[in-house]
C-alpha positions in Angstrom: 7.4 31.1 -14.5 5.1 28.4 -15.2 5.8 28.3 -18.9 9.6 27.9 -18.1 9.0 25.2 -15.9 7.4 23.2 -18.2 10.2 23.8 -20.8 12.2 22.7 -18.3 10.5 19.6 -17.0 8.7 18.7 -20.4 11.7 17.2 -22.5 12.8 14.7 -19.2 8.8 14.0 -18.6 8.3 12.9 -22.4 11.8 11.0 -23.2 11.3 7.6 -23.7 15.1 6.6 -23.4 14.5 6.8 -20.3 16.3 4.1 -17.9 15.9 2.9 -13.7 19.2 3.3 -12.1 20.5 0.1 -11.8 22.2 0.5 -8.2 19.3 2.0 -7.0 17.3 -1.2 -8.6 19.3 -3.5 -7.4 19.3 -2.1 -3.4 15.7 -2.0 -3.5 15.2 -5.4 -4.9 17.9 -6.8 -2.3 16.2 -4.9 0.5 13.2 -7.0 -0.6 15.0 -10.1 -0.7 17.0 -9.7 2.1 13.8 -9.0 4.3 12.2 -11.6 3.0 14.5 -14.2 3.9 14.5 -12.4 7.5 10.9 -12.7 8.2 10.8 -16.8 6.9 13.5 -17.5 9.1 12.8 -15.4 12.3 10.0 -16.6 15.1 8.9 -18.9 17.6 10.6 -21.7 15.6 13.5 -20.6 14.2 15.1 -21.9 10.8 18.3 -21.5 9.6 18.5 -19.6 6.7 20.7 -21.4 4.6 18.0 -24.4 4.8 15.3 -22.0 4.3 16.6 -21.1 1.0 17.5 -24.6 0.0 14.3 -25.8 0.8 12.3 -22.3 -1.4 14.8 -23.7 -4.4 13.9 -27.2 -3.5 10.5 -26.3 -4.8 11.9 -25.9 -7.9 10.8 -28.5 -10.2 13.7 -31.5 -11.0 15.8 -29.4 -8.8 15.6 -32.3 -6.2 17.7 -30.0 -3.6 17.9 -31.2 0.0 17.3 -28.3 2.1 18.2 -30.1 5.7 14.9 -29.2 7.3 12.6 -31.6 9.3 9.1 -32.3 7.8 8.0 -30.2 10.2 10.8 -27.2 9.9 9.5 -27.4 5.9 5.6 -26.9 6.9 6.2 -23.9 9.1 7.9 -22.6 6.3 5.6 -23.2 3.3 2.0 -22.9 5.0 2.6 -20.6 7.4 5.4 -17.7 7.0 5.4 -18.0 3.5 1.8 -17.3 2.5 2.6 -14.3 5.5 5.5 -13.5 3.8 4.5 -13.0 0.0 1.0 -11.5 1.6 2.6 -9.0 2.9 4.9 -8.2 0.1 2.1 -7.8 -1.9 0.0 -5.5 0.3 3.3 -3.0 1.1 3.8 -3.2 -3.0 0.2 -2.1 -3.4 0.1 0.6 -0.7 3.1 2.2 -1.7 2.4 2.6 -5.4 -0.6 4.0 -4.9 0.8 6.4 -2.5 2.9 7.0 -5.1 0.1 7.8 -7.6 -1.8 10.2 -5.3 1.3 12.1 -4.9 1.6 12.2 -8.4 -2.2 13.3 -8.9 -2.7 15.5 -6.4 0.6 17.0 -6.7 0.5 17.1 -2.8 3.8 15.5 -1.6 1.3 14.5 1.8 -0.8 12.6 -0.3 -1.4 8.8 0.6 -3.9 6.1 0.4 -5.8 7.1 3.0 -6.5 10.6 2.6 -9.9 10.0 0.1 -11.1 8.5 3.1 -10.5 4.6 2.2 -9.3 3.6 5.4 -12.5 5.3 7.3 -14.5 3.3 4.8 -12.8 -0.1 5.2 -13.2 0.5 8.7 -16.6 1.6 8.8 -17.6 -1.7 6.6 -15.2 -3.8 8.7 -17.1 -2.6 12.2 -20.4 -3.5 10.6 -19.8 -6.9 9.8 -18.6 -7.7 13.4 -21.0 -5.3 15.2 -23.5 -7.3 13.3 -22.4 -10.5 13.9 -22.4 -11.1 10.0 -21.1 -15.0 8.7 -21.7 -15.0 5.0 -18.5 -15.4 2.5 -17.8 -15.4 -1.3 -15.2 -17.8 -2.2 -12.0 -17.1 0.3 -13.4 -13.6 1.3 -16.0 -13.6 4.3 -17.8 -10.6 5.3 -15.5 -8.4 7.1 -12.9 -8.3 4.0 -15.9 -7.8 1.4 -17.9 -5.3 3.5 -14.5 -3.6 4.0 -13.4 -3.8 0.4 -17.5 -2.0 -0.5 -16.6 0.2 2.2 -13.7 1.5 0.5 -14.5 1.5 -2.7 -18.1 3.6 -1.9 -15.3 6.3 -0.2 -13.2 6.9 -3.4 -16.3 6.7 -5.7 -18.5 9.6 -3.1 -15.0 12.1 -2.4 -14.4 11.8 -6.4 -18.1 12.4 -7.3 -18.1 15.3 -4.8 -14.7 16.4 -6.6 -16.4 16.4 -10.0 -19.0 19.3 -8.7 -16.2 21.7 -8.3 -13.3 23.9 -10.7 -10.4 22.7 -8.6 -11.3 18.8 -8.8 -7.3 18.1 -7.1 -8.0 20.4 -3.8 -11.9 19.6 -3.5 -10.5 15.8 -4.3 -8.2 16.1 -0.5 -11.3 18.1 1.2 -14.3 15.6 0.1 -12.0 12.7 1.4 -11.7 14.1 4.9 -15.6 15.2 5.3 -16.6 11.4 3.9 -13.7 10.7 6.1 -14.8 12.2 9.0 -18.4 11.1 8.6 -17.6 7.7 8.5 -15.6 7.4 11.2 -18.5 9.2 13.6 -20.7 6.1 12.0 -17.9 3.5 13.7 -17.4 5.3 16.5 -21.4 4.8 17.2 -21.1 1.2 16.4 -18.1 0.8 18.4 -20.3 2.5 21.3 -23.2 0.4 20.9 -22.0 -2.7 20.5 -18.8 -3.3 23.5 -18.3 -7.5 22.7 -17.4 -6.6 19.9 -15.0 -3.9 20.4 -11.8 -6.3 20.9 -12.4 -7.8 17.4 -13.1 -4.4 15.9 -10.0 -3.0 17.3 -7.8 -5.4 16.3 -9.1 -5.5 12.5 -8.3 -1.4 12.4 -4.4 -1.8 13.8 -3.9 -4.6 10.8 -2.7 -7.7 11.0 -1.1 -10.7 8.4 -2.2 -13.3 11.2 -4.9 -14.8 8.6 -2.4 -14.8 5.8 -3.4 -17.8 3.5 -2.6 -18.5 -0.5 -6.1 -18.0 -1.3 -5.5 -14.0 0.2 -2.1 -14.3 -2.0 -3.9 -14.5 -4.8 -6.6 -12.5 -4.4 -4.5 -9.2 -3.8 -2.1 -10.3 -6.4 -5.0 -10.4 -9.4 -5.0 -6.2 -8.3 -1.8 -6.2 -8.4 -1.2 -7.1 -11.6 -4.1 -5.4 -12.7 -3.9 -2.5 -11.4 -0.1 -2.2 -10.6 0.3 -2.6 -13.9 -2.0 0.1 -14.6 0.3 2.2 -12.2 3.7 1.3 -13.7 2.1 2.2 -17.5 0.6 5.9 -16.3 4.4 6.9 -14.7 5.4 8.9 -17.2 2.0 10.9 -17.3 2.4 11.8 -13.6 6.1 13.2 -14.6 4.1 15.4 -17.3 1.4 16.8 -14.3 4.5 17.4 -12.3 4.5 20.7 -14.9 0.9 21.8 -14.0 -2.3 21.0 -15.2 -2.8 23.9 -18.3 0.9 23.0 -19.1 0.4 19.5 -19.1 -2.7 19.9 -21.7 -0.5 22.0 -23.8 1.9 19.3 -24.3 -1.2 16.7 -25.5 -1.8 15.1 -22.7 -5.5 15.2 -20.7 -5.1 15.8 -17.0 -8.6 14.7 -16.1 -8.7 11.1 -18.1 -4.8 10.6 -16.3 -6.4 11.6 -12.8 -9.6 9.7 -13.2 -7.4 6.4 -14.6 -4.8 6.9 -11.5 -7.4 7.8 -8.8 -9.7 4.1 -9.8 -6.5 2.4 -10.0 -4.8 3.5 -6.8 -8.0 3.4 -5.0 -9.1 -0.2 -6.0 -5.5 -1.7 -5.4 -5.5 -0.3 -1.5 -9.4 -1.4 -1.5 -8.1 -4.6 -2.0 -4.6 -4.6 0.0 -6.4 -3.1 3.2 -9.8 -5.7 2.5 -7.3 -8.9 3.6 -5.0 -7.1 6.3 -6.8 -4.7 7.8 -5.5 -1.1 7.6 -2.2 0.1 7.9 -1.3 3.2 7.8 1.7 5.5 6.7 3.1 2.6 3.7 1.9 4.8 1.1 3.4 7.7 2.0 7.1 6.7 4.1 8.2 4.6 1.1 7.6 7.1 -2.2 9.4 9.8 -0.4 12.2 7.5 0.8 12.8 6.4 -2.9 12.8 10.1 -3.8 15.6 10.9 -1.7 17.4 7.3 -2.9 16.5 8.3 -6.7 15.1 11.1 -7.1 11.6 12.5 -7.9 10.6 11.0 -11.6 7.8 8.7 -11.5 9.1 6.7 -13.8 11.5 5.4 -10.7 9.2 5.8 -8.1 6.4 4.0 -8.8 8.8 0.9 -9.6 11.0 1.2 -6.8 8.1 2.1 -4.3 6.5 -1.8 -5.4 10.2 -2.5 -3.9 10.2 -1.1 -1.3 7.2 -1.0 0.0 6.8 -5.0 0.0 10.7 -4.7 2.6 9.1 -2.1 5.1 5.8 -4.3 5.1 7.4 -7.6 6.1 9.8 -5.8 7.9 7.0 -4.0 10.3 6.0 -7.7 10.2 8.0 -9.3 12.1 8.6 -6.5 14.5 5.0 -7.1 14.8 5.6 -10.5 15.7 8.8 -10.4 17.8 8.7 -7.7 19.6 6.2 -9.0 22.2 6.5 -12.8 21.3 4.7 -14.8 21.5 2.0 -12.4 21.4 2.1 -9.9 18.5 1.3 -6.4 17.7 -1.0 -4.8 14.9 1.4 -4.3 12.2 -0.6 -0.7 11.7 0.5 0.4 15.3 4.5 -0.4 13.7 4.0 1.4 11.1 2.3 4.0 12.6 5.6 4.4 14.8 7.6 5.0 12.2 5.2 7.0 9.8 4.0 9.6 12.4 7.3 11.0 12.9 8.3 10.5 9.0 4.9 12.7 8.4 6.0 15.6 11.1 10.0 15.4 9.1 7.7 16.0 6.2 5.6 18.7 7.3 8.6 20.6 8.6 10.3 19.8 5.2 6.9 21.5 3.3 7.0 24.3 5.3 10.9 24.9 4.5 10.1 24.8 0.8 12.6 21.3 0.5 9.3 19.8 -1.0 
């Protein structure tokens, strides 16, 4: 069975003529677009949108467009939703293509950023620079994002260490993350315990927020981007040769460890990074991959595109629910997309246990 299923999926997994469907391309991208425009021109102050995109193309050099909006309509707009804006494009891109890469590595259609334990780790480093009362920075990062970014990164390097010792690396991969997981998070909780002034801004760091959006935070998420979603985009069509199986894959030339190792440091440093700035926020890396499975179907070679897509329209659409819902107080993004992920999860779990998966 196995050997006809890699006959099977081999010859699609290795073409190279290989091309994104264009409506498909096109939806995503607008759904991008169009949510972007949404989120600049929604809020306290609103702006129309026609003058918000006059005044985006205005900053176009020798363009010399007048866009209609007051000097101080045009300020809201470029210092404050915009850095929000293309902040959290860039951290829903970065979640949901490495969502996209677990699910390719573990071959675990449940798979998401968080399930090596990064989000316990970025937590756990988060809660000790505020339980600590730490106030030291390097360049635009301070303490909480680099403690939480170390945090992270020691998660993914101890679950794939503990993943080396054992014959099934993939399985012991899912179970090392939940023990460091779980470990970590008994750590916080004991911080959380011992140190009640803080709680408040503990709490609100682990439901996620683009309140401190800035362009030096644009940029640095968007070096991993580039980086490492670039990284992402190139291994796509080695994640549509695992799709066959480990032994199979190695069959057809390729080597499954040296593809895992190279997706797992990828993934794991772009969400490091995305989850560092923002906070965590759950349930990005795994609603969007299977929602551009069902759009385009299952190659990686569209999903890890597409997922950049449309992962950057749910972000800044949870955004400004975030920020309207209750205005003009707002919500932890994390608790939106938690709303919408927990159920997506259960449909998922049900869908597992059908076989649809």
């Amino acid at each position: 069975m196995a050997a006809e299923t890699a006959l099977t999926v081999a010859p699609a997994a290795l073409s190279r003529s290989f091309r994104l469907p264009a409506k498909t391309l096109l939806a995503t991208i607008g759904a991008f677009v169009g949510s972007a425009v949404l989120s600049l021109s929604v809020g306290a102050a609103g702006l129309p949108v026609s003058g918000v995109i006059l005044e985006l193309l205005d900053q176009i050099p020798l363009l010399g467009i007048d866009s209609g909006l007051t000097d101080r309509q045009s300020t809201i707009l470029l210092q404050i939703r915009l850095p929000r804006v293309v902040l959290g494009g860039l951290v829903g891109a970065a979640l949901a293509m490495s969502g996209a890469g677990y699910q390719g590595v573990f071959r675990n259609p449940l798979a998401d950023p968080f399930n090596l334990g990064i989000a316990a780790g970025a937590g756990l480093g988060a809660t000790i620079a505020l339980a600590f009362d730490l106030d030291w920075a390097v360049g635009p990062l301070g303490s909480v994002q680099l403690l939480a970014f170390g945090g992270a990164l020691l998660a993914v390097v101890g679950a794939m260490l503990i993943g080396r010792v054992a014959p099934n690396q993939t399985a012991t991969l899912l179970l090392a993350g939940i023990a460091i997981a779980s470990f970590f998070t008994a750590i916080q909780t004991l911080l959380l315990t011992r140190d009640v002034e803080s709680q408040r801004s503990i709490l609100a760091w682990l439901f996620g927020s683009l309140i401190a959006s800035s362009w030096d935070r644009v940029t640095i998420v968007a070096f991993y981007m580039v980086v490492c979603g670039s990284i992402l985009f190139m291994m796509r069509r080695h994640l549509d040769v695992l799709r066959v199986g480990e032994a199979e894959a190695a069959t057809l030339g390729l080597d499954p460890a040296r593809v895992r190792l190279i997706v797992l440091f990828a993934a794991s440093l772009l969400t490091a990074a995305a989850v560092s700035v923002t906070g965590l926020i759950a349930f990005v890396g795994l609603v969007v991959p299977h929602a551009i499975r069902m759009l385009a179907g299952s190659s990686y070679r569209v999903v890890v595109p597409l997922s950049a897509f449309g992962g950057a329209a749910f972000m800044i659409l949870a955004d400004v629910i975030a920020r309207t819902v209750i205005a003009p107080a707002e919500i932890g993004i994390g608790v939106v997309t938690a709303f919408i992920g927990a159920p997506f999860f259960a449909f998922l779990l049900i869908r597992t246990r059908a076989g649809a998966l």
